[in-house]
PDB file with SEQRES, HELIX, SHEET and CRYST1 records, atoms N, CA, C and O in Angstrom:
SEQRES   1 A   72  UNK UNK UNK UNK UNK UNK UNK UNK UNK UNK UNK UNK UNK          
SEQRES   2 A   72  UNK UNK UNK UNK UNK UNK UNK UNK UNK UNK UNK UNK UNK          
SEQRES   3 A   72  UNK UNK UNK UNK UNK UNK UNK UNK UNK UNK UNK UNK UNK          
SEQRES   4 A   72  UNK UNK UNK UNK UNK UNK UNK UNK UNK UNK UNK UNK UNK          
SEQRES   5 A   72  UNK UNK UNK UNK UNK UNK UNK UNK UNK UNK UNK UNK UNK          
SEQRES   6 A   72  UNK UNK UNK UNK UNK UNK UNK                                  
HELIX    1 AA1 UNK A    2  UNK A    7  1                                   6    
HELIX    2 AA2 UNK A    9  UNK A   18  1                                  10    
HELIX    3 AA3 UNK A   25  UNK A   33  1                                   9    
HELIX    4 AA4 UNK A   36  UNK A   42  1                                   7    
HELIX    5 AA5 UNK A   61  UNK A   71  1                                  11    
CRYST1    1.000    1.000    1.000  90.00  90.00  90.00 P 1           1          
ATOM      1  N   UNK A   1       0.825  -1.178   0.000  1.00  0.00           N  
ATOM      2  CA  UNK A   1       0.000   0.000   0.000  1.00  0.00           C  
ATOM      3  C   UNK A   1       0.878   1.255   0.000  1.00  0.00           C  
ATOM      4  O   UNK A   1       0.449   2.262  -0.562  1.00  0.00           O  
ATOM      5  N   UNK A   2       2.365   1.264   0.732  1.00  0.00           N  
ATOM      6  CA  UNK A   2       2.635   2.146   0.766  1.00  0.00           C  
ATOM      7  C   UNK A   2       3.447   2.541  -0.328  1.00  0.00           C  
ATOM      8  O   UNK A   2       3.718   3.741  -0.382  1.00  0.00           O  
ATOM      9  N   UNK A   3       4.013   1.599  -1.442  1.00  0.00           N  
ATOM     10  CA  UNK A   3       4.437   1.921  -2.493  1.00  0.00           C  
ATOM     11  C   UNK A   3       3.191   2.313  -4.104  1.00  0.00           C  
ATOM     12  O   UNK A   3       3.201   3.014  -5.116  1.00  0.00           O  
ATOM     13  N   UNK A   4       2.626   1.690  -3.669  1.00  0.00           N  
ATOM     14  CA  UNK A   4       1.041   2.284  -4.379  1.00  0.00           C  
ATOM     15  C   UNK A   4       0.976   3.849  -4.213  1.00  0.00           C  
ATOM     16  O   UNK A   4       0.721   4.597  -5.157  1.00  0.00           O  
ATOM     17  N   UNK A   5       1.184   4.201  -3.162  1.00  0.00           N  
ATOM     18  CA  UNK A   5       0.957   5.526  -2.920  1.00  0.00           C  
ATOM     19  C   UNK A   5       1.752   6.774  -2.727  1.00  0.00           C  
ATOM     20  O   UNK A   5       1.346   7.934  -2.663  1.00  0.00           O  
ATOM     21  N   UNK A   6       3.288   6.181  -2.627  1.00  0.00           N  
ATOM     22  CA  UNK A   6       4.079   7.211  -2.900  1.00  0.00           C  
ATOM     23  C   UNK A   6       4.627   7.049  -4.565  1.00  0.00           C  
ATOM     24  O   UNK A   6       5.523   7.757  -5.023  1.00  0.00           O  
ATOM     25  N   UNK A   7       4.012   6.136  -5.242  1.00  0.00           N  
ATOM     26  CA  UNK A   7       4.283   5.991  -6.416  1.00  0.00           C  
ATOM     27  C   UNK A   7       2.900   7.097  -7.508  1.00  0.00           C  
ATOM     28  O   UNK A   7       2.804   7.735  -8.556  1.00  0.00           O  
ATOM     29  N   UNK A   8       2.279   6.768  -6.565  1.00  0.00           N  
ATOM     30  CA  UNK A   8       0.994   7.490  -7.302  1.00  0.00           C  
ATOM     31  C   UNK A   8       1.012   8.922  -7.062  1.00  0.00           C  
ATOM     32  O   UNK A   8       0.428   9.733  -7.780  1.00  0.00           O  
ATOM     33  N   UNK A   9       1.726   9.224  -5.991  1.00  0.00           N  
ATOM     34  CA  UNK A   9       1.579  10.263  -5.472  1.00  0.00           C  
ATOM     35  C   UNK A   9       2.612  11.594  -6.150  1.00  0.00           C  
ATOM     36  O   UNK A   9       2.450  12.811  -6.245  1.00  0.00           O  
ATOM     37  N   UNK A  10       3.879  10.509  -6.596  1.00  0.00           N  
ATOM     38  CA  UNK A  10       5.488  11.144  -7.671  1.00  0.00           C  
ATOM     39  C   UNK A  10       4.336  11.317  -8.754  1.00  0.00           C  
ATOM     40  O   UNK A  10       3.709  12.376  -8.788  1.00  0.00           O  
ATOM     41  N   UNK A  11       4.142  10.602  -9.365  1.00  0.00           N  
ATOM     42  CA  UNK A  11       3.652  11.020 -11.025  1.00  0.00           C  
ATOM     43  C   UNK A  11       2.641  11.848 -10.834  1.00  0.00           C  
ATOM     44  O   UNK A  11       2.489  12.676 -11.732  1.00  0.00           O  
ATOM     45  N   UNK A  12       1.885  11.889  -9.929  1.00  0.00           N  
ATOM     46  CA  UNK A  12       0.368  12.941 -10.505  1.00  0.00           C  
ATOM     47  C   UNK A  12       1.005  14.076  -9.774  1.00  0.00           C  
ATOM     48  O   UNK A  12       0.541  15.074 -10.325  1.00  0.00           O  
ATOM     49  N   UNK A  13       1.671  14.390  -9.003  1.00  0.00           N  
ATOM     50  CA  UNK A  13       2.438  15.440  -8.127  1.00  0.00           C  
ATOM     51  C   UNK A  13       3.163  16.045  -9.482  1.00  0.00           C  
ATOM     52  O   UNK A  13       2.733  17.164  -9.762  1.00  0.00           O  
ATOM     53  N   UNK A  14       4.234  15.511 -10.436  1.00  0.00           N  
ATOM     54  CA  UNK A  14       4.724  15.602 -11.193  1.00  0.00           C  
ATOM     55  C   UNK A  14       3.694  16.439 -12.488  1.00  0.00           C  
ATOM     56  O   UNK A  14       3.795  17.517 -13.072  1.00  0.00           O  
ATOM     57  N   UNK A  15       2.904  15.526 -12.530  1.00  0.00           N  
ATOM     58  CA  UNK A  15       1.964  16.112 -14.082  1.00  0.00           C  
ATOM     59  C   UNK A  15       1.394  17.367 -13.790  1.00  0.00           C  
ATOM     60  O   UNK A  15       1.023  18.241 -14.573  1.00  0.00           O  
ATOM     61  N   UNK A  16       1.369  17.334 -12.325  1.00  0.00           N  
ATOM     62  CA  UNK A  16       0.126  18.550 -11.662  1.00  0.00           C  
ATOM     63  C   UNK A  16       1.411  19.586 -12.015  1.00  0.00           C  
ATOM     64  O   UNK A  16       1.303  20.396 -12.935  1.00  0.00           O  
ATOM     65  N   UNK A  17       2.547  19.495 -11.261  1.00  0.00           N  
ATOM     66  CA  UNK A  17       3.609  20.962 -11.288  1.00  0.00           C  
ATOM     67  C   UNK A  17       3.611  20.950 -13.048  1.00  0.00           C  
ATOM     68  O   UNK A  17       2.998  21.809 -13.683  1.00  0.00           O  
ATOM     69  N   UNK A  18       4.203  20.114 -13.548  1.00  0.00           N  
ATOM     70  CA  UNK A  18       4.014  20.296 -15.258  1.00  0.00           C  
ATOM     71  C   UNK A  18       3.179  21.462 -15.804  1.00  0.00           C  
ATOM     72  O   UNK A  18       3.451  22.486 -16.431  1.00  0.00           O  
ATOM     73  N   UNK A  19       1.939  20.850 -15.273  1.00  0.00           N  
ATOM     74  CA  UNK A  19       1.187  22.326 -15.906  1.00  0.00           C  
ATOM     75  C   UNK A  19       1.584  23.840 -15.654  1.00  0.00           C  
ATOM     76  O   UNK A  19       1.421  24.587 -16.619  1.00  0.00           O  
ATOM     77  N   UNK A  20       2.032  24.336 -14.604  1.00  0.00           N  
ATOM     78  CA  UNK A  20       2.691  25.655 -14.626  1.00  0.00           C  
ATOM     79  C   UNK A  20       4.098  25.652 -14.502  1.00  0.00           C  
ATOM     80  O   UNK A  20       4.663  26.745 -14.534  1.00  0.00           O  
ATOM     81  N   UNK A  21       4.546  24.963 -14.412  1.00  0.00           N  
ATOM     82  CA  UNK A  21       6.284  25.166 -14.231  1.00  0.00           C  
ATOM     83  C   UNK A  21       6.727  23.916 -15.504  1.00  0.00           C  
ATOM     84  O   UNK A  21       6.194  22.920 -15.993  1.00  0.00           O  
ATOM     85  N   UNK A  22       8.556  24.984 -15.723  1.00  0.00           N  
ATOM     86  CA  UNK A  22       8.819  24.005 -16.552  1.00  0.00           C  
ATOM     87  C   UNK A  22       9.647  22.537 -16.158  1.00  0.00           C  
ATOM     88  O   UNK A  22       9.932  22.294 -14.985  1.00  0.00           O  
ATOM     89  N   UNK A  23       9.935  21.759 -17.081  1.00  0.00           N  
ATOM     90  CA  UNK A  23      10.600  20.895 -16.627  1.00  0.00           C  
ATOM     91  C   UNK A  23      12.022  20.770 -15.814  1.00  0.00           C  
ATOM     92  O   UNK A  23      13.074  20.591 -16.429  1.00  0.00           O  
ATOM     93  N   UNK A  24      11.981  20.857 -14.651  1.00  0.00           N  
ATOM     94  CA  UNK A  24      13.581  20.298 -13.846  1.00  0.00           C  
ATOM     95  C   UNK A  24      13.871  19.312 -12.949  1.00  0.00           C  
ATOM     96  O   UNK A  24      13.026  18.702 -12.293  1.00  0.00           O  
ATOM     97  N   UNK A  25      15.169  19.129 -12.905  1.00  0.00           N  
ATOM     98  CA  UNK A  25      15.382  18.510 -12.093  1.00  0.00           C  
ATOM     99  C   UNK A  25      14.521  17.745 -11.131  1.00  0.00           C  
ATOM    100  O   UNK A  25      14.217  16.601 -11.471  1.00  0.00           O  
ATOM    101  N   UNK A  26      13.994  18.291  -9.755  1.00  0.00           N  
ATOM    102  CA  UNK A  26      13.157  18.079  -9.062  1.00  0.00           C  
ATOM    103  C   UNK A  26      11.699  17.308  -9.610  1.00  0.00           C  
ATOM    104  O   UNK A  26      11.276  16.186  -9.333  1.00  0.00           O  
ATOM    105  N   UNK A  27      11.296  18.041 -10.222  1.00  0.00           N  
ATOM    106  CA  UNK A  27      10.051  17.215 -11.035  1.00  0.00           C  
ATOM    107  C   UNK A  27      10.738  16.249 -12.304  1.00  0.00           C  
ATOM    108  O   UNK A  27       9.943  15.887 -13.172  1.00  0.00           O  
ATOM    109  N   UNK A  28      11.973  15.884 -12.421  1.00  0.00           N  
ATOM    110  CA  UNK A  28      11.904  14.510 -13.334  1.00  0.00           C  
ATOM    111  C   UNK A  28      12.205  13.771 -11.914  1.00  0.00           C  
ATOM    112  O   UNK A  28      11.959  12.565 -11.889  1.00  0.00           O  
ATOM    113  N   UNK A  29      12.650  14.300 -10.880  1.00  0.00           N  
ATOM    114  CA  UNK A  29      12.475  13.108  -9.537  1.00  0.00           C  
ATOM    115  C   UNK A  29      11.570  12.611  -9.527  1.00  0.00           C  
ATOM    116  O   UNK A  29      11.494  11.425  -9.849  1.00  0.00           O  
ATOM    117  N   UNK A  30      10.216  13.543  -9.041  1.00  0.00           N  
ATOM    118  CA  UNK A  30       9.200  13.102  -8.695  1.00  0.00           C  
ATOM    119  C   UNK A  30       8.554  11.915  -9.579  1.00  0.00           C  
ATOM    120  O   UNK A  30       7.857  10.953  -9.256  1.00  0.00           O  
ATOM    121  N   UNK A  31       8.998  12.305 -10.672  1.00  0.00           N  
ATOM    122  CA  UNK A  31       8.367  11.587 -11.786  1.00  0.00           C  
ATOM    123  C   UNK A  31       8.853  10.053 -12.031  1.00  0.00           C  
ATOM    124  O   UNK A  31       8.115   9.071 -12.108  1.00  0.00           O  
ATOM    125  N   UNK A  32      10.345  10.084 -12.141  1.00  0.00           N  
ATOM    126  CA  UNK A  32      10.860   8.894 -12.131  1.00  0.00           C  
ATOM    127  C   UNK A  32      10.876   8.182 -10.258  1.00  0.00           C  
ATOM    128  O   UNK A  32      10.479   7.017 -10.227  1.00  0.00           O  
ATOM    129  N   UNK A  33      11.085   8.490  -9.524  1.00  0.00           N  
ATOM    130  CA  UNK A  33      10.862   8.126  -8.557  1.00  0.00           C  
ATOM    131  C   UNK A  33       9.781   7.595  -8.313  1.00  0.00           C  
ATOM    132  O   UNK A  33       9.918   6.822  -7.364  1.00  0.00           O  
ATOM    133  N   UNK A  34       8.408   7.628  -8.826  1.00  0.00           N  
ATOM    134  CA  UNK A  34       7.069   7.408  -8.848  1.00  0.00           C  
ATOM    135  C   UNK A  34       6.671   6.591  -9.844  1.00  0.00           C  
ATOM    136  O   UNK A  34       5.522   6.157  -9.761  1.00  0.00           O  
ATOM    137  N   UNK A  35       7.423   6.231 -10.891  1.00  0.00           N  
ATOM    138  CA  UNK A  35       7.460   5.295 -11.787  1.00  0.00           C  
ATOM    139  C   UNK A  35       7.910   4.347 -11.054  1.00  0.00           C  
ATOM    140  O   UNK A  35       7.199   3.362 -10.854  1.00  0.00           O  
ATOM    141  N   UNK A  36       9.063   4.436 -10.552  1.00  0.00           N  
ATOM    142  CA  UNK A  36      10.255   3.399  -9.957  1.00  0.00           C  
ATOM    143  C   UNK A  36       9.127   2.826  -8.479  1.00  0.00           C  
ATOM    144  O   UNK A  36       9.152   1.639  -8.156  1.00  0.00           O  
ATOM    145  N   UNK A  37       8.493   3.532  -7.952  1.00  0.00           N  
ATOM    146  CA  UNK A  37       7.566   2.989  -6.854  1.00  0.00           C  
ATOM    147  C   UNK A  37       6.449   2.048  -7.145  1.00  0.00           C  
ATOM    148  O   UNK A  37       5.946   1.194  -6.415  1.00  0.00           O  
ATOM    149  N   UNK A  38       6.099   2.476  -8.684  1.00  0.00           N  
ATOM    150  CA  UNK A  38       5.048   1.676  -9.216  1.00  0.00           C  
ATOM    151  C   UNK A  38       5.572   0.697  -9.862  1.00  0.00           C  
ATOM    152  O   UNK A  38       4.865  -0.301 -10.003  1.00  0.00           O  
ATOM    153  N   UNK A  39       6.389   0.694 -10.204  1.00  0.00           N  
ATOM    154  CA  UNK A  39       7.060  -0.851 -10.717  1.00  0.00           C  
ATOM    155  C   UNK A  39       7.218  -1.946  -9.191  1.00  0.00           C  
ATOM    156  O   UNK A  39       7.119  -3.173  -9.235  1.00  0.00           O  
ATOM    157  N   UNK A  40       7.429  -1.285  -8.165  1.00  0.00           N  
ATOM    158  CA  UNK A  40       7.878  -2.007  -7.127  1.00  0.00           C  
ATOM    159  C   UNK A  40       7.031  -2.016  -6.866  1.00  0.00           C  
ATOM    160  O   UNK A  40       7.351  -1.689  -5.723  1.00  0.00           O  
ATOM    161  N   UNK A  41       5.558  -2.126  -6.778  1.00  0.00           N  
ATOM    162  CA  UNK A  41       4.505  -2.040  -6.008  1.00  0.00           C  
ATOM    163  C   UNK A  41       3.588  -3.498  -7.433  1.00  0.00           C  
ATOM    164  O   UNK A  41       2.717  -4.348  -7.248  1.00  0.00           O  
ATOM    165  N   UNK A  42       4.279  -3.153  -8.525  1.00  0.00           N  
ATOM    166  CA  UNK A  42       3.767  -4.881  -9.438  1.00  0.00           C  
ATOM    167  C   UNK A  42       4.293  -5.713  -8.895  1.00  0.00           C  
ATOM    168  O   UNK A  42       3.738  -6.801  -8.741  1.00  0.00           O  
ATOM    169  N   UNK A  43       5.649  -5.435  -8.392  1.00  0.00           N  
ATOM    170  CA  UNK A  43       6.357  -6.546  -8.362  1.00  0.00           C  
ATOM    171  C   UNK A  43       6.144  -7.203  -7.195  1.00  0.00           C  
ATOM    172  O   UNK A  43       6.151  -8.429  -7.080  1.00  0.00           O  
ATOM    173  N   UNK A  44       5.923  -6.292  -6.188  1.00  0.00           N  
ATOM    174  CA  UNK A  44       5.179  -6.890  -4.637  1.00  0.00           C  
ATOM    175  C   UNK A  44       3.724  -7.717  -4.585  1.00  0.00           C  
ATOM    176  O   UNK A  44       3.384  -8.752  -4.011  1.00  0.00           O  
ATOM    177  N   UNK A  45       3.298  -7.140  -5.116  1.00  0.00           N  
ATOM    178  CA  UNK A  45       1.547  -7.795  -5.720  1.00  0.00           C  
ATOM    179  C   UNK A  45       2.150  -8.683  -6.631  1.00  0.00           C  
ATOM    180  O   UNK A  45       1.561  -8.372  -7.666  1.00  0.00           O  
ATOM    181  N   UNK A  46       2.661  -9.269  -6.828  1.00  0.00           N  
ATOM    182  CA  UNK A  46       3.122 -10.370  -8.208  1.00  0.00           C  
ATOM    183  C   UNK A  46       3.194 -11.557  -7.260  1.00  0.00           C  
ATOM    184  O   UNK A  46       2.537 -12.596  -7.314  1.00  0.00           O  
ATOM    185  N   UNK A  47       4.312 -11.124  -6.201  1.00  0.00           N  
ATOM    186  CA  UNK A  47       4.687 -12.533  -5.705  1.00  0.00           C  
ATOM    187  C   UNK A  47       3.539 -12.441  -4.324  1.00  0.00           C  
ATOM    188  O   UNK A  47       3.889 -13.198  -3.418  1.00  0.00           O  
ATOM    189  N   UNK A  48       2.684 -11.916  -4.125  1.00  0.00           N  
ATOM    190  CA  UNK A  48       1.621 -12.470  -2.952  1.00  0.00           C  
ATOM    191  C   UNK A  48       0.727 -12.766  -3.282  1.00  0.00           C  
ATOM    192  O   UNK A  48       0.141 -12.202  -4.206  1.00  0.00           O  
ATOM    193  N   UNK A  49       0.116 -14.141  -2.415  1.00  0.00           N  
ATOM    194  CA  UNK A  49      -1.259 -14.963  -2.894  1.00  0.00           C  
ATOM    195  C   UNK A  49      -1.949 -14.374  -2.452  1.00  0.00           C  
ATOM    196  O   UNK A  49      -2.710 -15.332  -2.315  1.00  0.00           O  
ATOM    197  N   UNK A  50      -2.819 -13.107  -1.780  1.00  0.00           N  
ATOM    198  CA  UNK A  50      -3.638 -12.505  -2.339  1.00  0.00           C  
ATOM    199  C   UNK A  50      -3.486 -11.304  -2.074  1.00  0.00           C  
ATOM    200  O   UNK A  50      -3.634 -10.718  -1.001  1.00  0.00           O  
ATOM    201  N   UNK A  51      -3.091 -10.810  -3.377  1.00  0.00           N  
ATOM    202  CA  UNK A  51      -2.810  -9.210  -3.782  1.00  0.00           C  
ATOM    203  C   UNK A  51      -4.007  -7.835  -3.652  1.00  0.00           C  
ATOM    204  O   UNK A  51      -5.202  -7.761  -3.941  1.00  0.00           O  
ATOM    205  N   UNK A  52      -3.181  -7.010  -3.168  1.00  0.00           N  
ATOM    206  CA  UNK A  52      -4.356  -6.083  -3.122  1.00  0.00           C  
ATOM    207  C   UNK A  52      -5.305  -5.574  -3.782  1.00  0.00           C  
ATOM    208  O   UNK A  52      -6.313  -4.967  -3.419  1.00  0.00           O  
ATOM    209  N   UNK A  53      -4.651  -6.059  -5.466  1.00  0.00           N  
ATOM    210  CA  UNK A  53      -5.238  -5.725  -6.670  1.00  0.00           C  
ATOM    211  C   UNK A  53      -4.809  -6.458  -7.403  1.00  0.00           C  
ATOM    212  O   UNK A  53      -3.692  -6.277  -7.888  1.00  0.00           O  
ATOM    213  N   UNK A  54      -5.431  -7.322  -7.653  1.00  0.00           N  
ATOM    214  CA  UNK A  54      -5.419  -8.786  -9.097  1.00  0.00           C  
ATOM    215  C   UNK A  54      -5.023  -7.920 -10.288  1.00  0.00           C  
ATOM    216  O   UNK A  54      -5.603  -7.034 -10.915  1.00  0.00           O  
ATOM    217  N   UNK A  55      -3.776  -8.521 -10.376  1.00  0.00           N  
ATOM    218  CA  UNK A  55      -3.228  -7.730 -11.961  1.00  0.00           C  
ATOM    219  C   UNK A  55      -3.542  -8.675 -13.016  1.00  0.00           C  
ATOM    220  O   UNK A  55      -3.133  -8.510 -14.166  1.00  0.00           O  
ATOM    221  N   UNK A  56      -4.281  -9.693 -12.648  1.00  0.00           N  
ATOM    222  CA  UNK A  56      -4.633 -10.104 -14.277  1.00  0.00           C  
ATOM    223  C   UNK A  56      -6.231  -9.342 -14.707  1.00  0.00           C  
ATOM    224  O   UNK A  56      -6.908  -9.577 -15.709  1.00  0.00           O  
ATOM    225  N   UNK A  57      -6.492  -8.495 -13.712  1.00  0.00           N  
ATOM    226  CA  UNK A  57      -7.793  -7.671 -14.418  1.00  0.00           C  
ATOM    227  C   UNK A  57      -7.208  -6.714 -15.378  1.00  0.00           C  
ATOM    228  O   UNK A  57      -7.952  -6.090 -16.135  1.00  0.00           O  
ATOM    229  N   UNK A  58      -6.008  -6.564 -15.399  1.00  0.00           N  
ATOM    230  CA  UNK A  58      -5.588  -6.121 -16.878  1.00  0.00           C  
ATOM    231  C   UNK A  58      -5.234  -6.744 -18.288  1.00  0.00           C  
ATOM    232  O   UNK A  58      -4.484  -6.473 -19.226  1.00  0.00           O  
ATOM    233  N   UNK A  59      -6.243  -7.804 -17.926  1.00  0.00           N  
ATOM    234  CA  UNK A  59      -5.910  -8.781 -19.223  1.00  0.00           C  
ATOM    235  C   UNK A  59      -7.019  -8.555 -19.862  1.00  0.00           C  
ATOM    236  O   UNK A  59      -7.188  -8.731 -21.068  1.00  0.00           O  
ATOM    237  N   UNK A  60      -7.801  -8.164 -19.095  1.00  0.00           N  
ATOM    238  CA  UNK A  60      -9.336  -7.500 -19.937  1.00  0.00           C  
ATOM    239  C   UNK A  60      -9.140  -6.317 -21.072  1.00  0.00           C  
ATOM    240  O   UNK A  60      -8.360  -5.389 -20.860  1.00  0.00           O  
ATOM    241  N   UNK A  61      -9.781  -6.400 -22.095  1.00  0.00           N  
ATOM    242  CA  UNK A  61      -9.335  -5.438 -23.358  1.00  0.00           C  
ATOM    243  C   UNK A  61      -9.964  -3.793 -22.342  1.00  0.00           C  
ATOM    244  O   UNK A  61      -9.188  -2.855 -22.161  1.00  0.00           O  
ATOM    245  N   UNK A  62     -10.786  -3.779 -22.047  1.00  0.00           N  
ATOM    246  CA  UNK A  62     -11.302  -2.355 -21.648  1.00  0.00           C  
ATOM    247  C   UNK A  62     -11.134  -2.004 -20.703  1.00  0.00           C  
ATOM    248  O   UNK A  62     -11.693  -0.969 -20.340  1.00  0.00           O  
ATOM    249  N   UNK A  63     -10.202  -2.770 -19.780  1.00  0.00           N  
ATOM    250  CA  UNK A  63     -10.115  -2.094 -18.522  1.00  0.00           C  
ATOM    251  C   UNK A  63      -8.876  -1.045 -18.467  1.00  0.00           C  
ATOM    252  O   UNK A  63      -8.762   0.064 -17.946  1.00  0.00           O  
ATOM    253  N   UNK A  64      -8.053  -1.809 -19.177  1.00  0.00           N  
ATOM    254  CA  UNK A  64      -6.400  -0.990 -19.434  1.00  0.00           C  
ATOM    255  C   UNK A  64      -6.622   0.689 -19.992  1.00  0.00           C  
ATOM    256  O   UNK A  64      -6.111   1.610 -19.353  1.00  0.00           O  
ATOM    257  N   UNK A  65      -7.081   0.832 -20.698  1.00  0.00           N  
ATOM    258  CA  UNK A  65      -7.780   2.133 -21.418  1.00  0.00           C  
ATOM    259  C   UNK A  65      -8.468   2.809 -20.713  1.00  0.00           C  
ATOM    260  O   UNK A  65      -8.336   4.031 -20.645  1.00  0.00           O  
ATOM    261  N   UNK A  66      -9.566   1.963 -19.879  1.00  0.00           N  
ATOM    262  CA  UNK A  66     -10.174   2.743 -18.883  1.00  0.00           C  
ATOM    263  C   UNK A  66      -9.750   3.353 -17.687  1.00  0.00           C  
ATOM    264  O   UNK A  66     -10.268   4.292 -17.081  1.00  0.00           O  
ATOM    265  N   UNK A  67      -8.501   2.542 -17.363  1.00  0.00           N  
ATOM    266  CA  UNK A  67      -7.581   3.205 -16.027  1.00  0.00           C  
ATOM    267  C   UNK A  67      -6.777   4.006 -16.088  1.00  0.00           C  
ATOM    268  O   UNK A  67      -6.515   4.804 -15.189  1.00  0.00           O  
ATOM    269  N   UNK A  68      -5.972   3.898 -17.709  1.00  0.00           N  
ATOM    270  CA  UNK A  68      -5.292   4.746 -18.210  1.00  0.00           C  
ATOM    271  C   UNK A  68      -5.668   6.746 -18.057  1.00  0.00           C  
ATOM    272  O   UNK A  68      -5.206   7.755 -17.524  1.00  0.00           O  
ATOM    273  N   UNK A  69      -6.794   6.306 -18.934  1.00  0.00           N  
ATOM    274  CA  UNK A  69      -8.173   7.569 -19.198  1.00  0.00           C  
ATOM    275  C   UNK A  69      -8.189   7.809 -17.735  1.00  0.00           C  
ATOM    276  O   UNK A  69      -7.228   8.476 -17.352  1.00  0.00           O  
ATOM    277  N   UNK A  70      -8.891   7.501 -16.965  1.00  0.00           N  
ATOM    278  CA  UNK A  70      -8.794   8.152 -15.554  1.00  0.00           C  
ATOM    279  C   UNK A  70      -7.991   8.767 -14.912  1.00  0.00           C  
ATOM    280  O   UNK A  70      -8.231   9.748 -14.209  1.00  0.00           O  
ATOM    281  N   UNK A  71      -6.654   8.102 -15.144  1.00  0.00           N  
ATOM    282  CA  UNK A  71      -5.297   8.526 -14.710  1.00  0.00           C  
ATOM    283  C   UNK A  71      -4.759  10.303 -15.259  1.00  0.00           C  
ATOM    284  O   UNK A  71      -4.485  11.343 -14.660  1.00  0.00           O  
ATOM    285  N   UNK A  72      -4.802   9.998 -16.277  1.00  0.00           N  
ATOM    286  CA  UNK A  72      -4.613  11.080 -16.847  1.00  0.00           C  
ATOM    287  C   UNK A  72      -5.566  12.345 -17.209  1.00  0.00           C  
ATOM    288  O   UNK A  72      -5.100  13.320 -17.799  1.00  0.00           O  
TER     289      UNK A  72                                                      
END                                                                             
C-alpha cells in the first residue's frame, strides 16, 4: 500500500507541477521516482497470494484504457 501511494503520489504530483512550471530537475524526480515505486509495487503484488489488486484484471481489453483515461 505504501508503495502504491508514494508511487501514485510522484507522477500525478509531477503532471500537476508540469502544468505551470517548466521541466527540472526536481520534477523529473518526482516523476521517475514514482514510476520506480510503481514498478515495485507490481512486483510486490506479483509474488503475494492474495494481492491487493489482481493484476490479471488487466488482461481485460477495456479495462487498461479505462484506467489509463482516468489517470490522466
Amino acid at each position: 500500500m505504501t508503495t502504491l501511494g508514494l508511487g501514485l503520489f510522484g507522477v500525478l504530483w509531477s503532471i500537476t507541477k508540469l502544468s505551470t512550471e517548466p521541466l527540472n530537475a526536481s520534477l523529473l524526480g518526482y516523476l521517475i521516482g514514482g514510476a520506480a515505486f510503481l514498478l515495485v509495487f507490481v512486483f510486490v503484488e506479483w509474488r503475494q497470494r492474495e494481492p491487493m489488486l489482481n493484476l490479471s484484471l488487466f488482461k481485460i481489453p477495456t479495462i487498461s484504457p479505462s484506467l489509463l483515461a482516468s489517470l490522466f
